[in-house]
Backbone bond lengths (Angstrom), bond angles and torsions (degrees), N, CA, C in turn:
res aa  C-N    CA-C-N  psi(-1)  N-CA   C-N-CA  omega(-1)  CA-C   N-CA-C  phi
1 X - - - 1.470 - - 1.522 111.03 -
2 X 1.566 118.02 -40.10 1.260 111.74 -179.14 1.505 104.56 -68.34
3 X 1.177 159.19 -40.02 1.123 161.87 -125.58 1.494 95.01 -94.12
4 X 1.677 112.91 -56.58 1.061 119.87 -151.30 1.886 101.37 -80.22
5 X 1.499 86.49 -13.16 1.642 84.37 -171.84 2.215 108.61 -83.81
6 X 0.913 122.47 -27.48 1.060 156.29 133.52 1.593 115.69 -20.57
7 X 1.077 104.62 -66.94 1.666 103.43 167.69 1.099 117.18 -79.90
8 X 1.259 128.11 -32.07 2.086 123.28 161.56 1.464 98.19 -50.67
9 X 1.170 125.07 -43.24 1.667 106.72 -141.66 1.708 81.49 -91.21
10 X 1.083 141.85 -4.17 1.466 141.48 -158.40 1.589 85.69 -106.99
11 X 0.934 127.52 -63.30 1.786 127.61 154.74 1.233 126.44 1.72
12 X 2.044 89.27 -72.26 1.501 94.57 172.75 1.452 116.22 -71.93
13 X 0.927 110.07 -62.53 1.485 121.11 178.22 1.955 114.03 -6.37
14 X 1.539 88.69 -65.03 1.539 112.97 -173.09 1.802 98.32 -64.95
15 X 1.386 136.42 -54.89 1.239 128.86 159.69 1.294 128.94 -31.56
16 X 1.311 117.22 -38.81 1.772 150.52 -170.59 1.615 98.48 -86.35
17 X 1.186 108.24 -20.32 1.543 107.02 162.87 1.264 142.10 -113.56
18 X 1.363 111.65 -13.69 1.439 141.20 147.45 1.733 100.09 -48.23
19 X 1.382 116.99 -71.30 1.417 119.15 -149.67 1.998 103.28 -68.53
20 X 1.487 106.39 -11.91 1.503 109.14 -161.39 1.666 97.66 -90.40
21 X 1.774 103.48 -31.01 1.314 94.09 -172.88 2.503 92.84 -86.72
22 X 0.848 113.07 -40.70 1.726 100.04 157.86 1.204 112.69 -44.99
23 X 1.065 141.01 -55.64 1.705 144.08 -168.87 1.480 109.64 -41.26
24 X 1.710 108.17 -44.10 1.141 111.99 -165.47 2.055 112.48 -117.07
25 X 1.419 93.60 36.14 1.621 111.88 -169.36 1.920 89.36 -126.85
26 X 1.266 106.32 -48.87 1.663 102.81 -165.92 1.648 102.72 -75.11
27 X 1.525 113.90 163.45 1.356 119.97 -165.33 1.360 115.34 -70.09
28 X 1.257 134.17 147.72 1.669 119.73 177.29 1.639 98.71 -127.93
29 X 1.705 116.43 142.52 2.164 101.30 0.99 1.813 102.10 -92.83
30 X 1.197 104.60 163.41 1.304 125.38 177.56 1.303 128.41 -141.17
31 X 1.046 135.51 128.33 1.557 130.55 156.76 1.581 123.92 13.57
32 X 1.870 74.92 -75.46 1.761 84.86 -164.14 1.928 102.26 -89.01
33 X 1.315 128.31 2.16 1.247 119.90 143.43 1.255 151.65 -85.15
34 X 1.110 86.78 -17.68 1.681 104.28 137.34 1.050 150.88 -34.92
35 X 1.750 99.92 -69.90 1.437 128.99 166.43 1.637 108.94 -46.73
36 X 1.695 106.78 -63.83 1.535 114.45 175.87 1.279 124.28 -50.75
37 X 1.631 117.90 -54.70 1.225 98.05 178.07 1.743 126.41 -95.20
38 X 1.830 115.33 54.17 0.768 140.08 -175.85 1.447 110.53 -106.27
39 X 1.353 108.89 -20.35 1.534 118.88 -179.91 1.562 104.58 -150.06
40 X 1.492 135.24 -13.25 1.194 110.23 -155.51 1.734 127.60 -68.19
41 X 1.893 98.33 -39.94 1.340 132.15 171.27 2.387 104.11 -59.76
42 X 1.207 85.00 -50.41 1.433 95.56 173.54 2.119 106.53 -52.91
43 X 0.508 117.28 -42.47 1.460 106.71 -150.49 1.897 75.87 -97.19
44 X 1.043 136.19 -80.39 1.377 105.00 175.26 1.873 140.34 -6.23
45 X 1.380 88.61 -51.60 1.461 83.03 168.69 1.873 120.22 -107.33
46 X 1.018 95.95 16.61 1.921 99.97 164.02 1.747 90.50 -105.18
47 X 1.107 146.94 -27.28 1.271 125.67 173.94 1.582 122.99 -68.90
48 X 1.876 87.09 -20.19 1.866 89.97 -171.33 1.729 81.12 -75.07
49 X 1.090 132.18 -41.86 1.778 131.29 -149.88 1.664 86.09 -71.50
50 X 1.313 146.81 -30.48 1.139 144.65 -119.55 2.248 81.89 -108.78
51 X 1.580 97.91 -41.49 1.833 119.07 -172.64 1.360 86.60 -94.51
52 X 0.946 144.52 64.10 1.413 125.23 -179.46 1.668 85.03 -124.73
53 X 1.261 113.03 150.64 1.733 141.49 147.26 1.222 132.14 -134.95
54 X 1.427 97.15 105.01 2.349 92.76 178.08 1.391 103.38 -62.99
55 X 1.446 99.37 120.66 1.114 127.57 155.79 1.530 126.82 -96.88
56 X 1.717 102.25 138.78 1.586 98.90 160.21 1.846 126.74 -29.22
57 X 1.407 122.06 152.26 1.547 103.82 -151.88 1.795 94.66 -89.67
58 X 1.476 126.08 -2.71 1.142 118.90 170.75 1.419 125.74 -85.68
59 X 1.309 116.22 -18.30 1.351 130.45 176.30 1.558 125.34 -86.89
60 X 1.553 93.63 -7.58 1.589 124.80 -175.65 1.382 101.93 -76.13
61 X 1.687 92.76 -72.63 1.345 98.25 -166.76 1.725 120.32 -91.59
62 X 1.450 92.39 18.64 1.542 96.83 170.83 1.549 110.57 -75.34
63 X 1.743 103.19 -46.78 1.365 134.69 -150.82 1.738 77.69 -78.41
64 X 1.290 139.46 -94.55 1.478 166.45 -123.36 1.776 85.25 -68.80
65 X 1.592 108.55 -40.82 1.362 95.11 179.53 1.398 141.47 -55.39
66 X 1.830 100.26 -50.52 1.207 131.23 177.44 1.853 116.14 -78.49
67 X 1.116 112.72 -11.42 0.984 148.39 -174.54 2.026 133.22 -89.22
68 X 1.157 98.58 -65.45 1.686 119.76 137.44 1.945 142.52 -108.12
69 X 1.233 114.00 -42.24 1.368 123.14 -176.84 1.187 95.68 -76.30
70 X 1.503 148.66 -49.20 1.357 121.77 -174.24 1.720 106.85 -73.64
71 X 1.157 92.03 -48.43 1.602 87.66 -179.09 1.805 119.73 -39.26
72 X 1.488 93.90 -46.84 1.663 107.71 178.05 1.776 107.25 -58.45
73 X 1.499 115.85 -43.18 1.490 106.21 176.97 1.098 121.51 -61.83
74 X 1.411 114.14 -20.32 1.387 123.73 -155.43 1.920 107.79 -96.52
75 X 1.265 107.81 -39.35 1.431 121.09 -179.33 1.785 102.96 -75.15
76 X 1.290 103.56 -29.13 1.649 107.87 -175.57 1.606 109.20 -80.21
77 X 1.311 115.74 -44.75 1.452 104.61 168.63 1.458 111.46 -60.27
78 X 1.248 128.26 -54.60 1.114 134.41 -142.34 1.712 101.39 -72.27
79 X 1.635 107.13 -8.64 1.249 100.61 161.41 1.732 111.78 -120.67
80 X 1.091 113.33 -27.55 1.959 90.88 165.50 1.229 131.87 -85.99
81 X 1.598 106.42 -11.21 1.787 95.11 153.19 1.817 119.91 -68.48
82 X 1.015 147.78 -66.95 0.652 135.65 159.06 1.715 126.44 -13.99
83 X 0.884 115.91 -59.63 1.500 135.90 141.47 1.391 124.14 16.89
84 X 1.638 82.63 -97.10 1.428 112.13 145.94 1.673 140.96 -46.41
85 X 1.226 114.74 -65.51 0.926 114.25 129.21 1.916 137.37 21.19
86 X 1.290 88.63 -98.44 1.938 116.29 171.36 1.845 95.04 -51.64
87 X 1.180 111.53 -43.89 1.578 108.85 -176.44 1.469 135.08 -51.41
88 X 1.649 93.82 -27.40 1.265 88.61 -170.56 1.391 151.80 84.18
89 X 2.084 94.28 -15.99 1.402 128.23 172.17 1.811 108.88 -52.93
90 X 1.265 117.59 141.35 1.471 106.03 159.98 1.568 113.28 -78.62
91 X 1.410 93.92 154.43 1.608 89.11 175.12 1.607 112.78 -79.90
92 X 1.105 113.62 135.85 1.658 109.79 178.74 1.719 104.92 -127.20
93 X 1.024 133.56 -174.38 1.433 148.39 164.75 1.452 102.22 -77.12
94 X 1.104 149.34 0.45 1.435 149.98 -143.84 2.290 75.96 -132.76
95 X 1.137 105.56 -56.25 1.412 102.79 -155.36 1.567 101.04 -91.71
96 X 1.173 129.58 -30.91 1.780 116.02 161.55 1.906 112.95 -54.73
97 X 1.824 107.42 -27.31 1.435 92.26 -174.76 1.366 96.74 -79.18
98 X 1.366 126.96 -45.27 1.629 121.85 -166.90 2.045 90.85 -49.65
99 X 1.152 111.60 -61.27 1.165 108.13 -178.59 1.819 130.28 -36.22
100 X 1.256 89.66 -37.10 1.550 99.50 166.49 1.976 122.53 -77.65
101 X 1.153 105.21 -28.05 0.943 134.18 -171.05 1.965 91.40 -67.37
102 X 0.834 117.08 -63.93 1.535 126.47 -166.79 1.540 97.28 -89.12
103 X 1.309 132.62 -12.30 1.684 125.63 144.32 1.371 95.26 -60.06
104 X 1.304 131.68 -96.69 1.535 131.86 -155.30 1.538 125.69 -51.54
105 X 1.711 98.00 -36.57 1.999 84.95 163.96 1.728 113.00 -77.57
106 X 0.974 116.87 -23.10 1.398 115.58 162.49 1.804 87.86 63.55
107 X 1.307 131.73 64.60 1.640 122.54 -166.37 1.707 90.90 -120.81
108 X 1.315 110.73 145.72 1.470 113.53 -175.21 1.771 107.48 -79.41
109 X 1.721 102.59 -13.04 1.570 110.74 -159.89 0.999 91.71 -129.38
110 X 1.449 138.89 -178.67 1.833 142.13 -174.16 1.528 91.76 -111.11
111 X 1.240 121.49 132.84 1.331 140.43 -156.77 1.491 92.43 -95.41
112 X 1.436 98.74 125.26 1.615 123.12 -167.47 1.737 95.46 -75.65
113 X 1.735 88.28 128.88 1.943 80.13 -172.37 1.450 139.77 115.03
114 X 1.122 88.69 -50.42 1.786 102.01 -149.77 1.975 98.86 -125.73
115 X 1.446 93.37 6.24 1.622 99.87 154.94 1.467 98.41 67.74
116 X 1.754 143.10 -12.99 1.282 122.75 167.20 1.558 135.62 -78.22
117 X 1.327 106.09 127.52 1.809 94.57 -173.24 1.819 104.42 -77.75
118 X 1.493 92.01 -175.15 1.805 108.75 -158.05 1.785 91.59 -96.60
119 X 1.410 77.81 134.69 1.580 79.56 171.90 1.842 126.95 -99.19
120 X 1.457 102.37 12.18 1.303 105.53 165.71 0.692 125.27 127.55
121 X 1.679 134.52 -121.92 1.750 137.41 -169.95 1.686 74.59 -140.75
122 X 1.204 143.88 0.62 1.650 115.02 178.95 1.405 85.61 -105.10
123 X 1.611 139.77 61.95 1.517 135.20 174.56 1.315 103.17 -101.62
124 X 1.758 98.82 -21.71 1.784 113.96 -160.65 1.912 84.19 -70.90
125 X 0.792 126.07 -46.75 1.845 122.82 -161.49 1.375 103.08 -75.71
126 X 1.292 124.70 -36.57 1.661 111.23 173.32 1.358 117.79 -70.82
127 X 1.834 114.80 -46.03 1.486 111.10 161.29 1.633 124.72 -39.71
128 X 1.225 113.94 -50.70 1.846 136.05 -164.84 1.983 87.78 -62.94
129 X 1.143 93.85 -41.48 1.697 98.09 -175.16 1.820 123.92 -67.10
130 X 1.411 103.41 -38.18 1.367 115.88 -178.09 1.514 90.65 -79.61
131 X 1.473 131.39 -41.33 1.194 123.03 -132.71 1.734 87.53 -84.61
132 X 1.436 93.58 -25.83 2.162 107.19 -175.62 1.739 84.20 -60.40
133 X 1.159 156.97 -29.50 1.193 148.65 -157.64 1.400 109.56 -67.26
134 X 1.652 80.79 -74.78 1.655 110.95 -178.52 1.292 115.54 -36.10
135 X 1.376 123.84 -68.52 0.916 151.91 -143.66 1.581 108.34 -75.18
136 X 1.437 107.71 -34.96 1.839 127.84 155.26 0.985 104.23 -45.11
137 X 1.769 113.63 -71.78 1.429 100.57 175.21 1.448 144.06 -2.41
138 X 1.798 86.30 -83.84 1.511 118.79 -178.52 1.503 108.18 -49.48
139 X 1.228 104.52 -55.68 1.724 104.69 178.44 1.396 128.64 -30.25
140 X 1.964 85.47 -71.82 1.268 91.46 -164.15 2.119 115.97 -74.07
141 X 1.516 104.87 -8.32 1.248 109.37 177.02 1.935 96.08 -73.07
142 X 1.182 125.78 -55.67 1.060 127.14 170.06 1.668 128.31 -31.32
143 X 1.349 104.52 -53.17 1.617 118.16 149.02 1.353 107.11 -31.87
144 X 1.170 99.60 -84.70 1.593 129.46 -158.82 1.908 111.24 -39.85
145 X 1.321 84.03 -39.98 1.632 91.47 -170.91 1.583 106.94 -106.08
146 X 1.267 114.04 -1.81 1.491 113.55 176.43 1.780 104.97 64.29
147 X 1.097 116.69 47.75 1.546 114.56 172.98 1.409 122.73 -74.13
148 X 0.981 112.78 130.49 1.807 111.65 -173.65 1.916 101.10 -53.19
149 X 1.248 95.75 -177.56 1.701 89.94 -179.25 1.453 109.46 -102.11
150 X 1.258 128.53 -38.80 1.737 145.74 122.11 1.505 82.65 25.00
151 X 1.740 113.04 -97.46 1.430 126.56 -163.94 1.347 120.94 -51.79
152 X 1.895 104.44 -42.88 1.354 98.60 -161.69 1.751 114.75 -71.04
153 X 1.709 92.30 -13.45 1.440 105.06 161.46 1.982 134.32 -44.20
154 X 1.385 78.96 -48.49 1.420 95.32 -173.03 1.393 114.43 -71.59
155 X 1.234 112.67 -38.28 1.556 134.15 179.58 1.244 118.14 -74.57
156 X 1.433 112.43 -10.14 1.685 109.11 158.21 1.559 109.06 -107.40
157 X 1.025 103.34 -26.01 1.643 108.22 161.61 1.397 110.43 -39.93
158 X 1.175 120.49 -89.77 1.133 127.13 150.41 1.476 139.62 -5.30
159 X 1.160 105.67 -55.57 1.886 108.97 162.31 1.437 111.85 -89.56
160 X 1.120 125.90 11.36 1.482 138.09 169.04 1.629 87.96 -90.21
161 X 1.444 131.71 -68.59 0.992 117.31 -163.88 1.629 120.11 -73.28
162 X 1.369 118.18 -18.02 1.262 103.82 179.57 1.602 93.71 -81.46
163 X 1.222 133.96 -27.99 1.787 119.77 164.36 1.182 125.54 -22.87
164 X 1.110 86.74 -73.52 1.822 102.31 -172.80 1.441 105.88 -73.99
165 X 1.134 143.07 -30.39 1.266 119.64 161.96 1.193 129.51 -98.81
166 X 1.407 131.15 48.19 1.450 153.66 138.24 1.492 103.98 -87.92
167 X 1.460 133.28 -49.73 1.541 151.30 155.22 1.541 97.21 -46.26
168 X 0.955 133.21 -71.63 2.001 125.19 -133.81 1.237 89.03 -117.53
169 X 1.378 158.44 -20.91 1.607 146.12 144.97 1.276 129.82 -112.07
170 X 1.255 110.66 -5.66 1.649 101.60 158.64 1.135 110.84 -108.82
171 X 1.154 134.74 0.09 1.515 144.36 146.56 1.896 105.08 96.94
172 X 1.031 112.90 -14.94 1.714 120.56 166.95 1.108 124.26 -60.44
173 X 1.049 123.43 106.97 1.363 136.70 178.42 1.970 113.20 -103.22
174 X 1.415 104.05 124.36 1.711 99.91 -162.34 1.566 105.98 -102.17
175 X 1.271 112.27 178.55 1.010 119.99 -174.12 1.362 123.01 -65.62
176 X 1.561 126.26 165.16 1.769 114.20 -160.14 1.506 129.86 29.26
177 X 1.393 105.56 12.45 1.470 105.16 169.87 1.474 119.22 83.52
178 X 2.095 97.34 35.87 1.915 92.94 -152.30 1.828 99.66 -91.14
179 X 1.199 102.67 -13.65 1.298 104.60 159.11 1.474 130.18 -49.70
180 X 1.403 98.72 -51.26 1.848 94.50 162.31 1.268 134.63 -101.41
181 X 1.363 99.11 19.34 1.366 118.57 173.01 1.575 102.54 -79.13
182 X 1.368 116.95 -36.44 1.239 104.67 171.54 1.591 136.95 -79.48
183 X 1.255 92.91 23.38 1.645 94.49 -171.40 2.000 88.98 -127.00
184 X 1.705 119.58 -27.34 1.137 108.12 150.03 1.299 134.96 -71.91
185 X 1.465 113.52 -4.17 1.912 107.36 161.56 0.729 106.91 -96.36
186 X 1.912 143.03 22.00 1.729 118.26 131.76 1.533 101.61 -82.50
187 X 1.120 133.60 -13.99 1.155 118.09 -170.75 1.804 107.89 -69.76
188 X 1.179 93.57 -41.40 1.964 111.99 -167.54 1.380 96.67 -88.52
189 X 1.443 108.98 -17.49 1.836 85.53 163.97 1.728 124.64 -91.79
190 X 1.334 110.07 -10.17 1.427 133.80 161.87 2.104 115.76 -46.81
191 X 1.609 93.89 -53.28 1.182 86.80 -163.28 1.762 99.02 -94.76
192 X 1.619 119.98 -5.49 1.196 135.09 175.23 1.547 90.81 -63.57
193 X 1.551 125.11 -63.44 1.512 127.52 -171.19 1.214 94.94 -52.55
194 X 1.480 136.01 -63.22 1.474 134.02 -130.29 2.110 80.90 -74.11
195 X 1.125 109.75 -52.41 1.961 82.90 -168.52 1.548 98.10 -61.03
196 X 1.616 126.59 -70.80 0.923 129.20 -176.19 2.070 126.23 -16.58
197 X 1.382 97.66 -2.22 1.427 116.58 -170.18 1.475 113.79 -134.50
198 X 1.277 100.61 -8.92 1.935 115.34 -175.44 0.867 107.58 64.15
199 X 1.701 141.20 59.16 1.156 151.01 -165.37 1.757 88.94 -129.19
200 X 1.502 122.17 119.11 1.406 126.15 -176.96 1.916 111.15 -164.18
201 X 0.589 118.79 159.98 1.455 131.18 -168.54 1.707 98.49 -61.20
202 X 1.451 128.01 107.05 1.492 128.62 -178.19 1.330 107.86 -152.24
203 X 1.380 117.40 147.51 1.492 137.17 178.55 1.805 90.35 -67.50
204 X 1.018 108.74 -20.45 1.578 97.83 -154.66 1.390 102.15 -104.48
205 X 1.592 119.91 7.78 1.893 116.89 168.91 1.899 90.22 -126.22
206 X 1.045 117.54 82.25 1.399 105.76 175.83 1.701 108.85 -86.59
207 X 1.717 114.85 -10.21 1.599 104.78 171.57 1.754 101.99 -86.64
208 X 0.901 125.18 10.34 1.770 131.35 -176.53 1.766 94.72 -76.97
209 X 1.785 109.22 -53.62 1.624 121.56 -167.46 1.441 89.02 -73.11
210 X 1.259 126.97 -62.20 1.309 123.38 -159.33 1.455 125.08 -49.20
211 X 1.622 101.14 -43.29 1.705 107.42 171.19 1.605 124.38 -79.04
212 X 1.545 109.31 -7.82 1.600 118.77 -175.65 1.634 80.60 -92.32
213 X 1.352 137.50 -62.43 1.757 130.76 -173.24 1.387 100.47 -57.40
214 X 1.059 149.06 -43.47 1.515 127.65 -169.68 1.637 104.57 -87.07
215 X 1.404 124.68 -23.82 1.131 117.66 155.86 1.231 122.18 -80.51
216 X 1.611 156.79 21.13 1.165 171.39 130.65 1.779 101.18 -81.92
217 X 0.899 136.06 -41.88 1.660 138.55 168.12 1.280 103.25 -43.60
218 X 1.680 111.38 -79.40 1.317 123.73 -169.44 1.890 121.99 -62.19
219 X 1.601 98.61 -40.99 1.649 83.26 152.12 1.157 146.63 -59.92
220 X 1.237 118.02 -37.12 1.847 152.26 161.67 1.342 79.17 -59.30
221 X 1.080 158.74 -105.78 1.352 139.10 -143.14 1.585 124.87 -51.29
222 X 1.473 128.91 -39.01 1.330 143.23 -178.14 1.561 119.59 -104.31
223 X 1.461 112.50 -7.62 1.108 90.83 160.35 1.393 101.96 -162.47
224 X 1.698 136.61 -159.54 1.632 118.96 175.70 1.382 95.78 -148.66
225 X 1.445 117.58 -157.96 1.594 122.47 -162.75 1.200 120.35 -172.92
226 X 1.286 143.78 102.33 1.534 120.17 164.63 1.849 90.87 -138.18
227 X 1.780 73.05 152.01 1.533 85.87 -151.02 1.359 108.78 -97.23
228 X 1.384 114.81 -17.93 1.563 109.32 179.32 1.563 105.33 -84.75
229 X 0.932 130.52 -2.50 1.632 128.17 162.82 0.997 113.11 -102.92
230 X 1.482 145.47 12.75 1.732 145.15 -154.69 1.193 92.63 15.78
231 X 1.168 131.28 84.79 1.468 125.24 136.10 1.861 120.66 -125.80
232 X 1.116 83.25 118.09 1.739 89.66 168.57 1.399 105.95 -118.27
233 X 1.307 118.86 170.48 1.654 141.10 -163.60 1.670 98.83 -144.30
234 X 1.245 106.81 -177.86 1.575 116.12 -172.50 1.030 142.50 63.02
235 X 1.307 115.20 -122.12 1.515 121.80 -162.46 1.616 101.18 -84.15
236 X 1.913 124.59 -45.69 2.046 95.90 154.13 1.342 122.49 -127.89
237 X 1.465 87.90 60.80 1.874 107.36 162.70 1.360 110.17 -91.39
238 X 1.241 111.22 144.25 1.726 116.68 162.80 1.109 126.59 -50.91
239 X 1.100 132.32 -16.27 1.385 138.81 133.17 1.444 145.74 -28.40
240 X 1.707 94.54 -43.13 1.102 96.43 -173.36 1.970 134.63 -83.28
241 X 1.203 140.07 -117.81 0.926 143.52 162.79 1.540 117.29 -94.99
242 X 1.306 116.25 5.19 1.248 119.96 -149.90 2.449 95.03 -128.20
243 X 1.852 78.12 -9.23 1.658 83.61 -160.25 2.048 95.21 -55.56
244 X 0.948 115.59 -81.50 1.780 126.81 173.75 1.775 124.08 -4.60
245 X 1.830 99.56 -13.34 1.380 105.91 164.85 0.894 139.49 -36.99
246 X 1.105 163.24 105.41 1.792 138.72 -171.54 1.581 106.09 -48.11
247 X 1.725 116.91 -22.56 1.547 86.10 -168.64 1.872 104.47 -81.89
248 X 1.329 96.09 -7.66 1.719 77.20 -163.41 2.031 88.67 -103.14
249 X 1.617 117.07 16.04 1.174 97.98 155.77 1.571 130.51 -85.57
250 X 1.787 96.74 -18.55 1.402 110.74 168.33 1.552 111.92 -76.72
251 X 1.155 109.58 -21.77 1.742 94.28 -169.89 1.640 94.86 -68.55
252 X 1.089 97.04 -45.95 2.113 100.41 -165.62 1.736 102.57 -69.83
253 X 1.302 108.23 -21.03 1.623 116.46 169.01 1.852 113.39 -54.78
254 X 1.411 85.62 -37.83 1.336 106.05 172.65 1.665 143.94 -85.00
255 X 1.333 107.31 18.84 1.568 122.40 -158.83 1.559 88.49 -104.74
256 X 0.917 137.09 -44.71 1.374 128.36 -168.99 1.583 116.46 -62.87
257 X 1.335 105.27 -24.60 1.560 130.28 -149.52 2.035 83.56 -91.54
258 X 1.284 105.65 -51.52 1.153 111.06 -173.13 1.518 114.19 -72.84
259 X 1.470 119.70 -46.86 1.685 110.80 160.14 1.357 109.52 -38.58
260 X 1.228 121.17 -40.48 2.163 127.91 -145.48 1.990 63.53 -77.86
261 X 1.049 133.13 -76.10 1.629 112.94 -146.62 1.455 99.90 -85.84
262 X 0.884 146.86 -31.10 1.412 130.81 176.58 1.595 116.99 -60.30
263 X 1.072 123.71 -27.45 1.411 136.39 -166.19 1.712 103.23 -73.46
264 X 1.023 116.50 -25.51 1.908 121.83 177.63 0.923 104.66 -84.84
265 X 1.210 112.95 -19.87 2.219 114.38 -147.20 1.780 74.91 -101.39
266 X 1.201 167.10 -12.74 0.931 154.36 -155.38 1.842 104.10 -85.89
267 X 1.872 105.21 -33.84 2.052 115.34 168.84 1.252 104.04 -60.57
268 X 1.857 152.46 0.69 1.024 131.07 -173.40 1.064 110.48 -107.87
């Protein structure tokens, strides 16, 4: 059983990487980029939640270190020196901090504001890394306290939403990407539930596919997602029908407030 479970998720995985390098080949916006990046980034990190084990916090971050964060330093230089480089820029003290600056936000997009550029497609390994943090957390407090799954639902719900709106209306975007790290530990607690419940790819639950595709249809239809820019649209985007709330007039009430303190925190 383990073997076989192992080779599905290597399946997906390998599909999930096909569609990311299409995602970013087809014209935007489009149909079918749409469609892709409606799930592609998503199902990556519900498969990591799906392999996930709380671990003791030294074995965590021994493993998560050697594992993602070096790798992430290592893939990130290896493309903005060069970079740099081709530019022609002198090096100054002004351009190693910007340089540092886009190591530590680790942001897939250049952070609106706050003057740091994007450090690329290796943003996914510093996020996947913070999110391995968080997501310990949640667990093992979940363990710990015996929380129904009902709740533990809600409670990443919940820190999903205060994520993204520190990201998408107060316009702050934090370091290693922990801002959207919190909207990827509902994702990794999704696929953490789905084994934790014996929920797995089988001829023998075909209403399991049917209700995850008509619920992937109907989202893909009403609203969209990409995650290395926090941007969502629809049904709870500011955009939508829902924008005129008072709470999301205070959140955007609140973006200025959040540049004024994020903007210092950028010397540490």
């Amino acid at each position: 059983m383990g073997s076989k479970r192992l080779d599905w998720i290597d399946i997906a995985k390998g599909i999930a990487i096909t569609l990311v390098i299409v995602g970013h080949t087809v014209p935007n916006p489009s149909p079918l980029r749409h469609a892709i990046f409606s799930f592609h980034m998503p199902v990556f990190f519900i498969l990591a939640g799906y392999t996930f084990r709380p671990k003791p916090w030294r074995e965590l971050l021994s493993g998560s270190v050697s594992r993602l964060l070096v790798p992430y330093v290592v893939l990130a230089l290896a493309w903005q020196v060069p970079t740099f480089l081709m530019s022609s820029a002198p090096l100054t003290s002004g351009t190693l901090v910007a340089g540092l600056k886009t190591l530590v936000f680790a942001s897939g997009v250049d952070v609106p504001g706050l003057g740091v550029t994007a450090v690329g497609m290796t943003w996914f390994l510093a996020a996947l890394f913070t999110s391995r943090l968080l997501f310990n957390v949640l667990v093992r407090l979940f363990d710990g306290r015996d929380v129904r799954v009902v709740w533990q639902g809600v409670i990443c719900a919940a820190i999903a939403f205060c994520g993204l709106s520190v990201s998408r209306f107060m316009g702050v975007y934090l370091p290693l990407d922990l801002d959207l790290s919190c909207y990827i530990a509902l994702l990794m607690w999704i696929g953490y539930t789905a084994r934790q419940r014996g929920l797995e790819p089988s001829a023998s639950k075909p209403l399991l596919f049917i209700g995850a595709g008509v619920a992937w249809l109907v989202l893909a239809a009403l609203s969209g997602l990409e995650l290395s820019s926090r941007r969502f649209w629809g049904l709870l985007s500011e955009d939508s029908c829902f924008a005129d709330k008072p709470v999301w007039r205070s959140l955007r009430s609140m973006r200025s407030i959040g540049l004024f303190l994020g903007r210092p925190c950028l010397c540490l």
